[in-house]
C-alpha positions in Angstrom: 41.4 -22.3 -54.7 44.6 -21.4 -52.8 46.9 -18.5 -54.5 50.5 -17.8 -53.5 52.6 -15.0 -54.6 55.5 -15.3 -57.1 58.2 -14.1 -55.2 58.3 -10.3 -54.2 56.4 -9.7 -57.3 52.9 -9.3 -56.1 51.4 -11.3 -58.7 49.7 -13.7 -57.2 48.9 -17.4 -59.1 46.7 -20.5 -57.8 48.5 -23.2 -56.7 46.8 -24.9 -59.6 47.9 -23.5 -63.2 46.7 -24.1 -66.6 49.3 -25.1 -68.9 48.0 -24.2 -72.8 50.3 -26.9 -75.1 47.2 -29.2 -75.2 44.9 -27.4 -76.3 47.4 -25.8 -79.1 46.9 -29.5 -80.7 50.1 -31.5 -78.6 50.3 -34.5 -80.6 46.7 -34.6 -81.5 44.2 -32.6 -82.7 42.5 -29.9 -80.7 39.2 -28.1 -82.2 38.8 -24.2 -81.5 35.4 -25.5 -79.0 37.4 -28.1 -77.1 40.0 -25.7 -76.6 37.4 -22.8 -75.1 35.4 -25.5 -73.5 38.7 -26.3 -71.3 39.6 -22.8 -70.5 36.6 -22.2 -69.2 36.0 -25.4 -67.1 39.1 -24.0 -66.1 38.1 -21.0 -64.8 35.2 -22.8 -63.1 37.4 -24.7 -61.4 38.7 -21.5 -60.1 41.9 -21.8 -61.8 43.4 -18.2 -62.6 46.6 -18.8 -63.6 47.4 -19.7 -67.4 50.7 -20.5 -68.8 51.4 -20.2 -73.1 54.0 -19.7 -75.3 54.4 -18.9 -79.0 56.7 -21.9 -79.3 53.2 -23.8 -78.1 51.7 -25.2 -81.7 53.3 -22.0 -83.0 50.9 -19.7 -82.0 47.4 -21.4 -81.8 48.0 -21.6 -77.9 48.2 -17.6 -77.2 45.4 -17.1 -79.9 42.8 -19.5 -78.4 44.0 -19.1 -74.4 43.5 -14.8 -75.6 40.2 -15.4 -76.6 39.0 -17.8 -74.4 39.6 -14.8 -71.6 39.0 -12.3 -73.7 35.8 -11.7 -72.1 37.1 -12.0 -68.2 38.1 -9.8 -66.0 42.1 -9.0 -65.9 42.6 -7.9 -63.2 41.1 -11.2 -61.9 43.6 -13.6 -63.3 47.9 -14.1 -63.8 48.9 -15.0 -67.5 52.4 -15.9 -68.5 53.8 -16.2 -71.5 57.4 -16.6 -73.1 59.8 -15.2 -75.0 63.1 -16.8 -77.4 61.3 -18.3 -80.0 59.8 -16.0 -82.8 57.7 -17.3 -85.2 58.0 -16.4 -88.6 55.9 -16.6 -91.9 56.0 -20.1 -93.9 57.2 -23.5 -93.4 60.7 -24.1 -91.8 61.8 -26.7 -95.0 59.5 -26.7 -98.4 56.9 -29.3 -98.3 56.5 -29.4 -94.5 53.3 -29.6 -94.3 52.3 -29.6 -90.4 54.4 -29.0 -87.2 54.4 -32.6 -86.4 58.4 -32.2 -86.4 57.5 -30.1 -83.0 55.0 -32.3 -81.3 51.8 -29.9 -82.6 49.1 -31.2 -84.8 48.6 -27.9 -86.6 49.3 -26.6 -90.2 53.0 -25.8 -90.6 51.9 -21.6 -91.2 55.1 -20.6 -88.9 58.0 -21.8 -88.1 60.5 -20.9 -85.2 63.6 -18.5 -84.9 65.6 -18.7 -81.9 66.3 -15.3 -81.0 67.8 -14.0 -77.7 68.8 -10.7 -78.9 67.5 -7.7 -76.2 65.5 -6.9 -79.5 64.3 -10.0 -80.4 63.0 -10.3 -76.5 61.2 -7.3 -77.4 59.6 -8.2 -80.7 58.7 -11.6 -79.3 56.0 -10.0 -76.4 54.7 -7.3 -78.7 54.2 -10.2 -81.4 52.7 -12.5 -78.5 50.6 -9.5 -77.4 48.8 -9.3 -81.0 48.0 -13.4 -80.8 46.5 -12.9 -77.3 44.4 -10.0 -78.4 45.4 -8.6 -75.0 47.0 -5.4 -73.5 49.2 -6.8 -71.3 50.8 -10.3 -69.5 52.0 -10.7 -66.3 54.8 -12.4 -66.5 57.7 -13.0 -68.9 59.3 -15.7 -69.0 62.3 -16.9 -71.1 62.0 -20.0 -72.7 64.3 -22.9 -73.0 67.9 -21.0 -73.5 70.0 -24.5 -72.6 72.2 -23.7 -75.5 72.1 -19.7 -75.7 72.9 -19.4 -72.2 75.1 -16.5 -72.6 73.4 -14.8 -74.7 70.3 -14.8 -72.2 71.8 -13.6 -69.4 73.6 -11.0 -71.3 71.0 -10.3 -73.9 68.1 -11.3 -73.4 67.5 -11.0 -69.3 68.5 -7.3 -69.4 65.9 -6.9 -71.5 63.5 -8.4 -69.6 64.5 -6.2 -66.6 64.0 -3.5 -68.3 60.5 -4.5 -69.7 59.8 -5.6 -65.7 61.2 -1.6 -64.6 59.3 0.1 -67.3 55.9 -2.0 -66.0 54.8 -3.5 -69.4 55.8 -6.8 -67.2 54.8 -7.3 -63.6 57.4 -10.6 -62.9 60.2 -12.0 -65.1 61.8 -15.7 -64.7 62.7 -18.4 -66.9 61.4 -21.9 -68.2 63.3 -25.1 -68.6 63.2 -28.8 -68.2 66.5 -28.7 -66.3 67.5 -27.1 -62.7 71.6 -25.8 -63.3 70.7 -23.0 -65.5 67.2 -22.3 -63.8 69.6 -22.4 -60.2 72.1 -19.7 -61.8 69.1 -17.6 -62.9 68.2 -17.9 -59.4 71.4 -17.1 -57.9 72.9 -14.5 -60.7 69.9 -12.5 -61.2 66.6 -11.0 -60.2 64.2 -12.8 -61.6 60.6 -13.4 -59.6 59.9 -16.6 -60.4 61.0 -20.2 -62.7 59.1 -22.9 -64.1 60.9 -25.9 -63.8 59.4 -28.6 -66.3 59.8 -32.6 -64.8 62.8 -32.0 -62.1 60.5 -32.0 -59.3 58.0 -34.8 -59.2 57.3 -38.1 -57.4 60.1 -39.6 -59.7 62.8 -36.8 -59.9 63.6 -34.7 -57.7 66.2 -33.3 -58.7 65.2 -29.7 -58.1 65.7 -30.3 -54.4 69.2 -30.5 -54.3 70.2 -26.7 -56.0 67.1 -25.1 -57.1 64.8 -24.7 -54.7 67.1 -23.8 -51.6 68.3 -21.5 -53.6 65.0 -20.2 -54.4 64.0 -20.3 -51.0 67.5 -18.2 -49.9 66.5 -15.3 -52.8 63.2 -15.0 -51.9 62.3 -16.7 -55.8 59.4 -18.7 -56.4 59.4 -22.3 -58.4 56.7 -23.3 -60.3 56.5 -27.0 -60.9 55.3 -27.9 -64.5 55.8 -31.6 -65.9 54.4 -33.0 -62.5 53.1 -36.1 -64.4 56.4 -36.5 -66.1 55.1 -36.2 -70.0 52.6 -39.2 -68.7 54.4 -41.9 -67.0 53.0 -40.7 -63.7 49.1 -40.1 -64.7 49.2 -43.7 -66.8 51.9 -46.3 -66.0 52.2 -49.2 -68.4 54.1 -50.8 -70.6 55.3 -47.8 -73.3 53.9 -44.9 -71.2 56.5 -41.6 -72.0 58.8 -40.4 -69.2 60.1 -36.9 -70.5 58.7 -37.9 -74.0 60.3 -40.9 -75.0 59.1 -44.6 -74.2 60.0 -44.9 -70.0 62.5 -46.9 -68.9 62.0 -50.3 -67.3 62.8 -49.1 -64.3 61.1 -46.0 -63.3 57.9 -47.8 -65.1 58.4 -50.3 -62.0 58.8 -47.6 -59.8 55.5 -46.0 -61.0 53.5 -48.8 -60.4 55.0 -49.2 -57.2 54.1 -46.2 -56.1 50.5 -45.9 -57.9 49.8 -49.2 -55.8 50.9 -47.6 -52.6 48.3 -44.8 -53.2 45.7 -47.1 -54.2 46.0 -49.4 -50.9 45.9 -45.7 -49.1 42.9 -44.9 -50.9 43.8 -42.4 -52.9 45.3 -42.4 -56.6 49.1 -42.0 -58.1 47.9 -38.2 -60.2 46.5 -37.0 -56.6 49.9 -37.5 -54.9 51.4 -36.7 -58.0 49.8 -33.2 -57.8 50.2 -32.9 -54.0 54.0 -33.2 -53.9 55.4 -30.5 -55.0 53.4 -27.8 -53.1 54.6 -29.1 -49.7 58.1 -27.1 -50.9 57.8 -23.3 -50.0 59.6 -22.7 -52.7 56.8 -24.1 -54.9 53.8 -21.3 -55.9 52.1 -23.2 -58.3 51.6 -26.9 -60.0 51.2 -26.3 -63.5 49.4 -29.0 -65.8 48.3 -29.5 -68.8 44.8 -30.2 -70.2 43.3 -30.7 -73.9 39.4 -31.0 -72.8 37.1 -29.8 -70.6 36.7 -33.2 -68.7 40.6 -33.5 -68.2 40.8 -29.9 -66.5 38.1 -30.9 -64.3 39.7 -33.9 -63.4 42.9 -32.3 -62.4 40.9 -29.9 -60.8 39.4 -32.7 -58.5 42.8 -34.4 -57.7 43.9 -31.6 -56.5 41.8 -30.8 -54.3 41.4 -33.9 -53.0 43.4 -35.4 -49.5 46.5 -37.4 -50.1 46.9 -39.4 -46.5 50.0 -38.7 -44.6 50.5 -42.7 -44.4 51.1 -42.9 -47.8 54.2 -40.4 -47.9 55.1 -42.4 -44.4 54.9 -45.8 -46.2 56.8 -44.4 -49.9 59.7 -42.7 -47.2 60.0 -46.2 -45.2 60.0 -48.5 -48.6 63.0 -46.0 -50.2 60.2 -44.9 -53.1 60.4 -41.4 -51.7 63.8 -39.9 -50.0 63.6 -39.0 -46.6 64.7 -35.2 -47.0 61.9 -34.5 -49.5 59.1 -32.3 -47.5 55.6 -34.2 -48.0 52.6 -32.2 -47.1 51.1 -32.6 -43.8 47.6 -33.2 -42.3 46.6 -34.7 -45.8 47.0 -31.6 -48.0 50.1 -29.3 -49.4 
């Protein structure tokens, strides 16, 4: 599998990642064997980057994506994780039984504490380190600070820096589902890389109007996560979720429109889904998310498979795609 670089960092990620909220138990059920049998389908794939959090079914995603490497080689693989949620011991309210409230079918254990603090930065990778049962991540990445801005870039990014200079980090970026904050992290500071959850996909792309010139200009790299937009894009039909909730009328019809393009191309609506955003050279990676073994070999497929160059000609001439986003060429990104 292709690998590109994030940034001037060095580290190096395929252009296909492995997002770890599924098989944390997002919104159903995950077993501890479903969860290793997808990492490592994974890995046969030749996927080497992986993606958690703690926020992810707080904690059960670093625990089983720690073991599930455990036994490869680290030097032979890029693992990111995320800091600005801690999890603490208990429920968050008496009687809360699982973390359903979150989106993670999993025993309510822990619940989260939004800290930004230099310290709490801090705490939060030495905390995620012990889940993973591993020496060391790759990358750091600050997750969803939409309404501590401040105190990230005052706080909290500092302190990644600083983790990055001593070299307990290799890179150092933040996560979001929007682009204006991801843009000023961009611009403001030094970070190697962002992930950039659902702005940059066949429906939105919004990322292309700040973010990823910007990128470009500093040098940054953009990973693309939410390619499939929460669903909406690998399923259309009546009550598929667009950015989890029930998708508009609208953008359903746009979906299908689209889907039906590909299919008359011979290809499918996932595959171009998955294709899009590498054509940027902003973008590193695609980043997706997989519960089983059979799903992560089915991304694997549709990625590598040939999207048509008349099917971007036909979605640019029918107004489905806009005429300034770059498509890949010669039927591949």
């Amino acid at each position: 599998m292709r690998t590109r670089t994030l940034g001037r960092s060095g580290v190096e990620v395929s252009a296909l990642g492995f997002g770890t909220a599924g098989i944390g138990g997002l919104y159903t059920p995950v077993t501890g064997d479903e969860a290793r049998a997808a990492v490592d389908a994974a890995w046969d794939a030749g996927i080497r980057y992986y993606d958690t959090a703690p926020h992810y079914a707080i904690g059960h995603a670093e625990r089983r994506v720690g073991a599930a490497l455990a036994d490869r080689p680290r030097d032979a693989y890029t693992l990111s994780t995320k800091a600005g949620r801690r999890l603490m011991a208990g429920p968050a309210r008496p009687g809360d039984r699982d973390d359903s409230a979150h989106g993670f079918a999993v025993p309510a254990t822990h619940h989260r504490v939004w800290d930004f603090t230099a310290d709490g930065i801090r705490r939060s990778l030495h905390e995620s380190l012990e889940r993973l049962g591993l020496d060391r991540v790759d990358v750091l990445l600050l997750h969803d600070p939409d309404d501590h801005g401040e105190q990230a870039f005052t706080e909290a990014y500092p302190a990644a820096e600083r983790l990055r200079a001593e070299g307990v980090v290799r890179a150092i970026g933040a996560g979001m589902n929007q682009t204006a904050m991801l843009t000023r992290f961009v611009r403001d500071t030094d970070v190697d890389m962002v992930l950039c959850a659902g702005r940059y996909t066949l429906l939105d792309q919004s990322a292309l109007t700040g973010l990823l010139p910007e990128a470009e200009r500093r040098g940054a790299a953009v990973v693309a996560g939410g390619v499939f937009n929460s669903g909406l894009l690998a399923d259309p039909r009546p009550g598929a979720t667009y950015d989890y909730t029930t998708a508009p009328p609208g953008l359903l019809e746009r979906a299908l429109a689209v889907k039906a393009a590909a299919e008359r191309h011979g290809t499918t609506l996932r595959a171009a889904a998955l294709a899009l955003p590498l054509a940027h050279p902003a973008v590193a990676a695609v980043l997706v998310g997989a519960r089983s073994a059979a799903e992560v070999r089915d991304c694997a497929a549709l990625a590598a498979e040939p999207v048509p160059d008349a099917l971007w000609q036909e979605l640019r001439a029918t107004g489905l795609l806009a005429p300034d986003v770059p498509v890949p060429e010669g039927g591949s990104a």
